[in-house]
C-alpha positions in Angstrom: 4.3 17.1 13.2 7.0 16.3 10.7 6.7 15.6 7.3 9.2 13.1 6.0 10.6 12.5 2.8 11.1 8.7 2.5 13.4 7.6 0.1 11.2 4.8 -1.0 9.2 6.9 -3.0 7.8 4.2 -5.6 5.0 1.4 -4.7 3.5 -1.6 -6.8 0.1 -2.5 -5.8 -1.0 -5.9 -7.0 -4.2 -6.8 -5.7 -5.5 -10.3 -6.3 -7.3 -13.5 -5.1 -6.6 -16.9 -5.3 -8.7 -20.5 -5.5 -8.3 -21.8 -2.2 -7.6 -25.4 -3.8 -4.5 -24.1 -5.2 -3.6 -21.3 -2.4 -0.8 -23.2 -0.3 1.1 -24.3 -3.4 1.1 -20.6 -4.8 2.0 -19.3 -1.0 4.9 -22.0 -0.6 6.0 -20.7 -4.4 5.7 -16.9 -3.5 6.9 -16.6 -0.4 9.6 -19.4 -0.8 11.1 -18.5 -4.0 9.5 -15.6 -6.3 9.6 -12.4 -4.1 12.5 -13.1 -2.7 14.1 -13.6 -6.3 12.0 -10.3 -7.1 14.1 -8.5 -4.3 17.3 -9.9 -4.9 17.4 -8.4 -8.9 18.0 -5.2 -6.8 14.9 -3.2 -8.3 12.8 -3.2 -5.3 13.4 -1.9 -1.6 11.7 -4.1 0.3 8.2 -6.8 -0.3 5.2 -7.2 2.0 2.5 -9.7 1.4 -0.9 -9.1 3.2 -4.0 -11.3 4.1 -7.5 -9.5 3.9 -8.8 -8.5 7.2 -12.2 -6.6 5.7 -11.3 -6.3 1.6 -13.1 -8.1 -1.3 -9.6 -9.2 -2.6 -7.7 -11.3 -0.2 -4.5 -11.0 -1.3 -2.0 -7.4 -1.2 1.4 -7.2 -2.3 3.0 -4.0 -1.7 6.3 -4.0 -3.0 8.7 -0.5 -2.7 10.8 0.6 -4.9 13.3 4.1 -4.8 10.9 5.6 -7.4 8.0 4.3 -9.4 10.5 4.2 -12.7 12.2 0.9 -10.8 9.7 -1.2 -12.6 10.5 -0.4 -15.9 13.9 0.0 -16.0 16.7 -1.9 -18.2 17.5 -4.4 -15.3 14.4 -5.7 -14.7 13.7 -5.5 -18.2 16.6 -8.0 -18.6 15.5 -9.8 -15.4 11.8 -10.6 -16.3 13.9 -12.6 -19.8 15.4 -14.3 -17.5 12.4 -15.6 -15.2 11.6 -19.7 -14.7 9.0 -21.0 -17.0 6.9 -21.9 -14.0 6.5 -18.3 -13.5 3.8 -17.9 -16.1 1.6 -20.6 -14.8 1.7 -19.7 -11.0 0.7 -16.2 -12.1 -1.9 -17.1 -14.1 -3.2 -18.4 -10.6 -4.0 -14.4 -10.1 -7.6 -13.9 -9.7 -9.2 -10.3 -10.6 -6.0 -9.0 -10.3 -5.4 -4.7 -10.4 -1.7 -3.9 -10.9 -1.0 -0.3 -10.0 1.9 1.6 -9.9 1.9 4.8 -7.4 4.5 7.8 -6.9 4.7 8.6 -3.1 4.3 12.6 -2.4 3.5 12.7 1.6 4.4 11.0 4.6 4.3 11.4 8.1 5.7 9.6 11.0 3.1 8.4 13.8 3.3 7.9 17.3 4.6 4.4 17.0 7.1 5.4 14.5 10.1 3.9 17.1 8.7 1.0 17.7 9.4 0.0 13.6 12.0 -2.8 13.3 15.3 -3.0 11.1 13.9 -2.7 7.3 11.3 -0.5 5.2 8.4 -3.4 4.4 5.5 -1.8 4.7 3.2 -3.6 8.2 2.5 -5.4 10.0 -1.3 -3.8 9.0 -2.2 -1.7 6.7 -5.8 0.3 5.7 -5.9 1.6 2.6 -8.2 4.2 0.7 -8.2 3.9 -3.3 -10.5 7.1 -4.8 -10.8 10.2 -7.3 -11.4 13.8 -6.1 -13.5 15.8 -7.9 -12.1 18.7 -9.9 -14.2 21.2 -8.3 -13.5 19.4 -4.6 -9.3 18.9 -4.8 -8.3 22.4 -3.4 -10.1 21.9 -0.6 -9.2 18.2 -0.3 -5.7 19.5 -0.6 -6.1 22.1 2.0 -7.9 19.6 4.7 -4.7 16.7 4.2 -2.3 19.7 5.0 -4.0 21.5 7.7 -5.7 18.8 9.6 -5.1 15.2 8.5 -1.1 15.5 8.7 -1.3 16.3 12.2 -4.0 14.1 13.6 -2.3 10.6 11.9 1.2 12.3 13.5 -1.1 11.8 16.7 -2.9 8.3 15.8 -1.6 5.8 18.7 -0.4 2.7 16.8 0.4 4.7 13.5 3.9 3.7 12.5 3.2 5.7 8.8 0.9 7.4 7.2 1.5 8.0 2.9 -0.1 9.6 0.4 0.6 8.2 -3.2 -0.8 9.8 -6.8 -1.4 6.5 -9.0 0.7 6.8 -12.1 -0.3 3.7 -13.7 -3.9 2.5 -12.9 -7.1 3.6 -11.4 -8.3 5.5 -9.0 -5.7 8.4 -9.0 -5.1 8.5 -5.4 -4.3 6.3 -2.6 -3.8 6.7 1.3 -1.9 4.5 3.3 -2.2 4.3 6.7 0.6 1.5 8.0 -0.1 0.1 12.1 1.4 -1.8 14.1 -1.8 -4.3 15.0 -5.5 -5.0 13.4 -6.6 -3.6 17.3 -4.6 -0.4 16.7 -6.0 -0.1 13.1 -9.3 -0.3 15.0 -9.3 1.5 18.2 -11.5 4.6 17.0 -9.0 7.2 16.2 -8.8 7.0 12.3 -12.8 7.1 12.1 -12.6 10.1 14.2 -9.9 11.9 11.5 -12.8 11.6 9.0 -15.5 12.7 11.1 -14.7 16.4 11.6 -16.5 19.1 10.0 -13.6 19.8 7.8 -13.3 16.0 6.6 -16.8 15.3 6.0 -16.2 18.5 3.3 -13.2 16.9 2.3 -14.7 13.3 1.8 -18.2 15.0 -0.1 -15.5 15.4 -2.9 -14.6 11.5 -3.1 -15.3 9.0 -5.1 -14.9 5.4 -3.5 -14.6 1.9 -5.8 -15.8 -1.2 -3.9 -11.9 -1.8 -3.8 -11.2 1.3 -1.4 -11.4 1.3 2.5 -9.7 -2.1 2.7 -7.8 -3.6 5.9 -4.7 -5.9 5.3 -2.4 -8.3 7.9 0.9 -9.0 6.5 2.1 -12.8 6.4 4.9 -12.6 4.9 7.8 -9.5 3.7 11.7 -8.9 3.5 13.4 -6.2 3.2 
């Protein structure tokens, strides 16, 4: 197993649903003409937009950035002055949306690593766990990620990445992001068999979940 340092090490988590009446207007908006705008000011590596597979949101964006200070520096400071006045009201389209920002601090290659085409968008599925660790629990949280996890999601088939983040802006405080190449791969028994060891079940008594957390995404749209 290798542990790689990426150096896309910052990642914006909006979270969101849409009214259905309105969803192919936003889409054709989005996709068509604000995230590839959002790329081209230069802050952010690359965009993926995801569908909900199993999540009570439906929509994910995860958009990359070098570091997590990206989003607030002077150039996108100066770009948001500068956005159309439509942006506002297709925004506002945003349903129970959670804006996080997160600080990559692990990641490790899996099996299907190679198979990854030109780019860094995060896809074309992703599962993600959002949770706290207890105080008493994160040693031995700690411990279990290094010794055990690492090395079984280096072994996952159909793994492209697997990333933990620290949330730096917005709740919960830690995220895992496992990144496959197909919803079947995502589901073919070997990350429910990670968690199921001895050591993991310890791990996991530690966690605390939201209803928000153990979500599966398909991505329909990304650059970069």
């Amino acid at each position: 197993m290798e542990v790689v340092r990426g150096s896309d090490l910052g990642l914006f988590t909006p979270n969101y649903d849409i009214d259905p009446a309105r969803e192919d207007g936003y889409l054709a908006w989005l996709h068509g003409e604000h995230l590839p705008r959002t790329l081209a000011e230069g802050s952010f590596s690359a965009i993926s937009h995801c569908v909900a597979v199993v999540a009570p949101k439906r929509f994910q964006l995860l958009e990359l950035m070098p570091a997590y200070t990206n989003f607030h520096s002077a150039g996108r400071a100066e770009a948001v002055k500068k956005l159309p006045q439509n942006v506002a009201e297709m925004m506002a389209l945003r349903l129970g949306q959670t804006r996080n920002h997160h600080a990559e601090i692990t990641r490790v290659d899996g099996p299907a690593a190679s198979t990854r085409g030109p780019g860094v968008a995060l896809g074309p599925v992703v599962y993600l766990l959002r949770f706290d660790i207890a105080e008493e629990g994160k040693v031995g949280f700690n411990a279990w990620l290094r010794r055990e996890h690492m090395d079984a999601a280096a072994r996952m088939p159909g793994l492209l990445s697997f990333r933990r983040y620290l949330t730096v802006e917005g709740a919960p405080a830690n995220l895992l992001l496992y990144e496959f190449e197909s919803v079947e791969a995502s589901r073919a028994g070997a990350l429910e068999e990670a968690w199921s060891t001895s050591r993991a079940e310890e791990a996991a008594a530690s966690l605390t979940h939201d209803t928000h957390s153990k979500v599966l995404y398909e991505r329909i749209w990304h650059q970069g």
